[in-house]
C-alpha positions as CSV (number, residue, x, y, z in Angstrom):
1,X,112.4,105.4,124.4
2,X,113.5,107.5,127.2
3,X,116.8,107.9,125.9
4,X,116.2,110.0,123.4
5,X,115.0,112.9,125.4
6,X,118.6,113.0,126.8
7,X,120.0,114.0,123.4
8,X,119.4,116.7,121.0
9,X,116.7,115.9,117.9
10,X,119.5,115.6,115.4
11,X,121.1,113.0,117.7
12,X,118.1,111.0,119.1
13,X,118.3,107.9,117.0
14,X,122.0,107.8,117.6
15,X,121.5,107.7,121.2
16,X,118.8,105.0,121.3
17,X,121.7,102.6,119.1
18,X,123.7,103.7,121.2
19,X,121.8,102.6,124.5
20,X,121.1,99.2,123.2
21,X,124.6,98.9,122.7
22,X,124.7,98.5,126.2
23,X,122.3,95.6,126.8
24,X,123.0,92.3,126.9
25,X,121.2,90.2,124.6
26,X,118.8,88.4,126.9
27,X,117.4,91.9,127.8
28,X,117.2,93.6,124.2
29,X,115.2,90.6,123.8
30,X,113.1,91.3,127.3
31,X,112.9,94.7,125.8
32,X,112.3,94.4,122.1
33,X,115.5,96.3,121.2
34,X,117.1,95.8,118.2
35,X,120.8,94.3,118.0
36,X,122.8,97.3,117.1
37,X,125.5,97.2,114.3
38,X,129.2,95.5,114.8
39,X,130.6,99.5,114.0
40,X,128.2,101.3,116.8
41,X,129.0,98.1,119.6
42,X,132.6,98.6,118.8
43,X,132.3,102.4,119.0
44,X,130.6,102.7,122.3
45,X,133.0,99.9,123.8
46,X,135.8,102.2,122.8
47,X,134.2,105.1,124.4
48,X,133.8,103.1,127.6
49,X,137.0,102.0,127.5
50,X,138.4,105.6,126.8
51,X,136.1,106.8,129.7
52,X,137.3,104.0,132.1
53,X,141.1,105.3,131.4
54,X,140.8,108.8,131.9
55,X,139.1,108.1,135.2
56,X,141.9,105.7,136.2
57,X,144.4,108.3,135.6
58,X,142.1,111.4,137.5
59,X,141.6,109.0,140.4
60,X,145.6,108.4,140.8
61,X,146.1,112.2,141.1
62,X,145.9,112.3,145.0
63,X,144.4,116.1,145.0
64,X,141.4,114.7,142.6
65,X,137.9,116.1,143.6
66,X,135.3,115.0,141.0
67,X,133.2,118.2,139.6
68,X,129.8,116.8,140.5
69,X,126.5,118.5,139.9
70,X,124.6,120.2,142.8
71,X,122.3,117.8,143.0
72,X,124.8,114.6,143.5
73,X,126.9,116.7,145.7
74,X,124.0,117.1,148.0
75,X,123.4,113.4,148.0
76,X,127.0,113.0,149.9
């Protein structure tokens, strides 16, 4: 999966679970993915929660200017 080119070797089946833990299950079924465990769903719902929190705090800070990549900051 393409996934896995995102993440080191040691880490590449991590990353795939992880990723399915973001489909729904009508698509891992579209996709063939398999459902991950209750432990890696829960973990990468925390980490999006975590993620979602930090950026609700940055974004209250009225001088925040997100460090974005050359590549995105061109897009703007």
């Amino acid at each position: 999966m393409l996934v896995r080119r995102f993440f080191p070797a040691p880490f590449g089946p991590f990353g795939r679970t992880a990723a399915d833990a973001f489909l729904d299950e009508s698509l891992r079924r579209a996709v063939g993915a398999r459902r991950p465990s209750a432990p890696v769903r829960a973990l990468v719902e925390s980490g999006m929660r975590l993620r979602a929190r930090r950026n609700r705090r940055a974004h209250a800070d009225p001088g925040y200017r997100p460090d974005l990549p050359p590549v995105v900051r061109d897009l703007a």
